[in-house]
C-alpha positions in Angstrom: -18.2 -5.6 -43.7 -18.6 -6.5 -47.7 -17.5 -5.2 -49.9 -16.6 -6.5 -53.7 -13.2 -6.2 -54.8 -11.1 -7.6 -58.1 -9.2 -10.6 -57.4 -6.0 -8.8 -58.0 -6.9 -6.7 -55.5 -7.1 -9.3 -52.7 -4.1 -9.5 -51.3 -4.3 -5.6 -50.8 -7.7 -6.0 -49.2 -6.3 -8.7 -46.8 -2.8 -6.9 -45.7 -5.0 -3.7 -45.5 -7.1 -5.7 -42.4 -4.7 -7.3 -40.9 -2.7 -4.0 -40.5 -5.7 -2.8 -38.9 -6.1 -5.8 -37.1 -3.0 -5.6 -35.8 -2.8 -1.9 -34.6 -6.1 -2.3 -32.7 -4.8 -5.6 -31.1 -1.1 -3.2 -30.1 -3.1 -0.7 -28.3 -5.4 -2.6 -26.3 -2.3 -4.4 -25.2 -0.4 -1.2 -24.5 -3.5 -0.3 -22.3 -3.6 -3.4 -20.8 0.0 -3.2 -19.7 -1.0 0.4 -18.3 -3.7 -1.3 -16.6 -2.4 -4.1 -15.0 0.7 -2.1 -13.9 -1.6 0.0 -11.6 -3.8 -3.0 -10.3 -0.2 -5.0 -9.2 0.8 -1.7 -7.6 -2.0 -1.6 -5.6 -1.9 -5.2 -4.6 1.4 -4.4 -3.5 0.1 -1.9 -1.0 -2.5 -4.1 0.0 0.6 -6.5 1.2 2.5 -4.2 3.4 2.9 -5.4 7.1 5.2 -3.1 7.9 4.9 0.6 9.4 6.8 2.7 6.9 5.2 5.5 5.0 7.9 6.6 3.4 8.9 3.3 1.9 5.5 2.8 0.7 4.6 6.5 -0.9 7.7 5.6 -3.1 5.8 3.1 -5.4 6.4 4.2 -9.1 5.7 2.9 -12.5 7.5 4.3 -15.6 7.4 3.2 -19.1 11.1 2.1 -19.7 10.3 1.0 -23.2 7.9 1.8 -25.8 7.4 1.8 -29.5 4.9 1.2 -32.7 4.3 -2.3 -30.9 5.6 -2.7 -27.4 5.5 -1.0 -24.1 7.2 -2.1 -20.9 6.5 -0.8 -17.6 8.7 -1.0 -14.5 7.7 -0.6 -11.3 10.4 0.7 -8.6 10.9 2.5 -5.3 12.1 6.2 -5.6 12.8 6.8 -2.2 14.2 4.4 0.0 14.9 2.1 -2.6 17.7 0.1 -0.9 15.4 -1.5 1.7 13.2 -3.2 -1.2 15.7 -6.6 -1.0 16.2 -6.2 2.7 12.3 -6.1 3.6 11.6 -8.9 0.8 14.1 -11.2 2.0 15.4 -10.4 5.2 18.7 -9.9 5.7 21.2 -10.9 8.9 21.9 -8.8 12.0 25.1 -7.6 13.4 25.1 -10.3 15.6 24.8 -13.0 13.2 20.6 -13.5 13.5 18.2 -12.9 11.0 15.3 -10.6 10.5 12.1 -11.5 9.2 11.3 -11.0 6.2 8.3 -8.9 4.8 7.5 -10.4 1.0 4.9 -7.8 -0.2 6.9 -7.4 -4.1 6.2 -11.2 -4.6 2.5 -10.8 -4.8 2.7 -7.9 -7.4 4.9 -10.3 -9.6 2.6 -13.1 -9.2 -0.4 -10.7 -10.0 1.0 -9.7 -13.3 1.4 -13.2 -14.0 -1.9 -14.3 -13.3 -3.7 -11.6 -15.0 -2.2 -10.1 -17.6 -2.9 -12.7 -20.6 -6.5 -13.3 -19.4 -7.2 -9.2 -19.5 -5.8 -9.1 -22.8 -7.4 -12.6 -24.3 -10.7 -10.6 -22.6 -10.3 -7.6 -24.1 -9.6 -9.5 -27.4 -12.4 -11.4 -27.8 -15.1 -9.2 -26.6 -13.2 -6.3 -29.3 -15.2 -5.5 -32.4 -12.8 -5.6 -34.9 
């Protein structure tokens, strides 16, 4: 990639690059995000103990943010959404005892954590830019 160019033209040349740089870099990390979403999903799934379909088929992504630079994606329960704290935590019975608790959102959180910067120092370093 040389190619001669005036000195007064440098500083073109270089913002020119880095722009380039820089949008390459914001779409593998939008992918990424898209990627890593699914993958902590799915370890969710893998964690269930419990019995209930319905709970479980309501697993749902969305992109709650996104613009020229950043996405966000959010994962939620569409149906049955109010039992997500109870089966995570527990919760107490009528008659004062508790219920066991089923963490299965804990390991999706700790997935995203683990793997998100290594994908995206991966996908980084083995670009062609």
């Amino acid at each position: 990639m040389s190619k001669k160019i005036q000195a007064s033209q440098m500083a073109d040349e270089i913002t020119s690059l880095l722009t380039t740089y820089t949008e390459e870099v914001t779409e593998l990390a939008k992918a990424v995000v898209d990627k890593v979403s699914e993958e902590a999903n799915q370890e969710i799934l893998n964690h269930i103990t419990f019995k209930d379909k319905t709970y479980s088929k309501g697993f749902r992504i969305k992109t709650t943010f996104e613009n020229s630079r950043n996405k966000r994606n959010t994962w939620f329960v569409a149906k049955e959404y109010r039992l997500t704290h109870l089966l995570e935590y527990g919760h107490i019975t009528r008659n004062g005892g508790r219920t066991r608790a089923f963490p299965h959102i804990k390991y999706g959180d700790d997935y995203v954590n683990e793997n998100f910067e290594r994908e995206l120092k991966e996908g980084i370093e083995s670009a062609r830019f």
